[in-house]
FITORLO-672365 format. One record per residue (C-alpha): x, y, z; residue number from 1; residue in one letter. Coordinates in pm, whole numbers. Example, Ala and Ser with C-alpha at 12.3 -4.5 7.8 and 13.67 -1.06 7.14 Angstrom:
BEGIN
       X       Y       Z    n  res
    1230    -450     780    1    A
    1367    -106     714    2    S
This chain:
BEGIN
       X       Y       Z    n  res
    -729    -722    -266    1    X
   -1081    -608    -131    2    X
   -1183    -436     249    3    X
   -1088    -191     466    4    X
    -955    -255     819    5    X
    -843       7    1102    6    X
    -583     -93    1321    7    X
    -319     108    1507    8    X
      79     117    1520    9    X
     213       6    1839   10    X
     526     201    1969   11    X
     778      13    1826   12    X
     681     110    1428   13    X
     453    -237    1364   14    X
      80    -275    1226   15    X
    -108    -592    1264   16    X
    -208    -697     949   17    X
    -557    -845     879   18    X
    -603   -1233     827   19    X
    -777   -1200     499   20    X
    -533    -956     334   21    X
    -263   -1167     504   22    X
    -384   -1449     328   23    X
    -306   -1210       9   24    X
      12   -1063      86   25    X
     169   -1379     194   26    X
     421   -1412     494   27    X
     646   -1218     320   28    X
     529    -919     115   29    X
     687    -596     -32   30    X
     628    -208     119   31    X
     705      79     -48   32    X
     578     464    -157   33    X
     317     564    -342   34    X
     243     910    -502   35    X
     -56     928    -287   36    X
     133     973      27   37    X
      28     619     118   38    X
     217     320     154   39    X
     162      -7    -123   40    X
     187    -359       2   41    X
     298    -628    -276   42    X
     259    -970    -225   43    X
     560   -1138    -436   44    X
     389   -1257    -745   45    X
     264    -901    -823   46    X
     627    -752    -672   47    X
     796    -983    -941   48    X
     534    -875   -1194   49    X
     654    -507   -1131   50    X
    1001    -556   -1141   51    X
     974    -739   -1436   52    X
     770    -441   -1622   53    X
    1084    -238   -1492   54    X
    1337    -419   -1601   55    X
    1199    -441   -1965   56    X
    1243     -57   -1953   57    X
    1528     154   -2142   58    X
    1747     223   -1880   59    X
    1690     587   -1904   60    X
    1304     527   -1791   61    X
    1407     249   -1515   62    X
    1592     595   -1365   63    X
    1264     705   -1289   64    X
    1123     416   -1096   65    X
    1435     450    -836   66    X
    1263     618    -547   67    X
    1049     312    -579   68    X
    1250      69    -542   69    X
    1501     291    -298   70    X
    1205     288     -24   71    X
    1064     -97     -77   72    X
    1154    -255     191   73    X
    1075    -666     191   74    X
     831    -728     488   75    X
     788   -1073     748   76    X
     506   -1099     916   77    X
     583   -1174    1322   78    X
     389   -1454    1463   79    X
      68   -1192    1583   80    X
      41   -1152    1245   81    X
     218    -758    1231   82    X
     510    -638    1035   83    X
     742    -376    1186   84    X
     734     -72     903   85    X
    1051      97     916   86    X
    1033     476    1001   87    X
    1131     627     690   88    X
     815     481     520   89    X
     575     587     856   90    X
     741     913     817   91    X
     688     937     411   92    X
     335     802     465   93    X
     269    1042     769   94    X
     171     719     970   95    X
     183     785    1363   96    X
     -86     583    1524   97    X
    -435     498    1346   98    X
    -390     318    1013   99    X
    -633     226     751  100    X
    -526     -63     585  101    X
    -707     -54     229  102    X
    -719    -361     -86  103    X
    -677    -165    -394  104    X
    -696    -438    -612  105    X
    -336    -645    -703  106    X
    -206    -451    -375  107    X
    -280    -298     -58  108    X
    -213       9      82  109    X
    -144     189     456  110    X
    -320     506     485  111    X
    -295     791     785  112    X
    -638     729     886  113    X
    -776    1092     917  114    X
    -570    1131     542  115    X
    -753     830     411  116    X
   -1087     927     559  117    X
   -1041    1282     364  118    X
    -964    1062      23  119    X
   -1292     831     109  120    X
   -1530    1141     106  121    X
   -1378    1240    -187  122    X
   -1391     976    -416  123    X
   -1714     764    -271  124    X
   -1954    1026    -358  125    X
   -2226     937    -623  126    X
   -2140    1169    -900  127    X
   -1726    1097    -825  128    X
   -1836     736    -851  129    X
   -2095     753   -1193  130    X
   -1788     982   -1368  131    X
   -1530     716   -1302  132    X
   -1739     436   -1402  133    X
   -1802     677   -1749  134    X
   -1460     732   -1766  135    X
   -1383     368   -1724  136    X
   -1662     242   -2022  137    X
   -1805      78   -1703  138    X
């Protein structure tokens, strides 16, 4: 998933999502935490994909994943095209009004907008982008 795309919770908790990454996540997608203090949005291929790497774990290491899987909550888009995100993940995610909805490859994810614009200057500056790119054998 490619783009970035600004939108804005409504009062009720939901975020219109965008019709190209809609047309990625699917009607129905998966939501849940990420260590960033974002939120990551599965579409159900790559959800099954996960839960499949998961369940091939020894139990002791599947332990681990259970935050994961405690705060993924399985999303429907409405007919405008939003999903309602439920508040523990807003909370988690620090999500009050202006989102950044971001592709990140095989998912999305929903940023705080002034947190994601601190992460963007950050990582998008030349030298963080020619160290990657070593780092990577790009």
């Amino acid at each position: 998933m490619t783009g970035e795309y600004q939108h804005s919770l409504d009062a009720k908790g939901r975020l219109f999502i965008p019709a190209r990454m809609r047309e990625e996540l699917g009607e129905v997608f998966y939501l849940t935490i990420s260590p960033d203090r974002c939120l990551s949005a599965y579409n159900n291929e790559h959800w099954q994909g996960l839960c499949d790497k998961v369940a091939a774990m020894p139990f002791v290491k599947q332990r681990k994943m259970r935050p994961l899987f405690a705060h993924a909550t399985r999303c429907e888009l409405d007919a405008q095209g939003r999903v309602l995100i439920p508040a523990n993940l807003r909370e988690y995610a620090g999500l009050v009004k202006s989102v950044t909805v971001v592709g990140n490859n095989n998912h999305a994810e929903f940023w705080d907008t002034d947190s994601w614009n601190e992460i963007f200057a950050v990582e998008t500056t030349p030298e963080n982008i020619l160290s990657v790119m070593e780092e990577l054998d790009f």
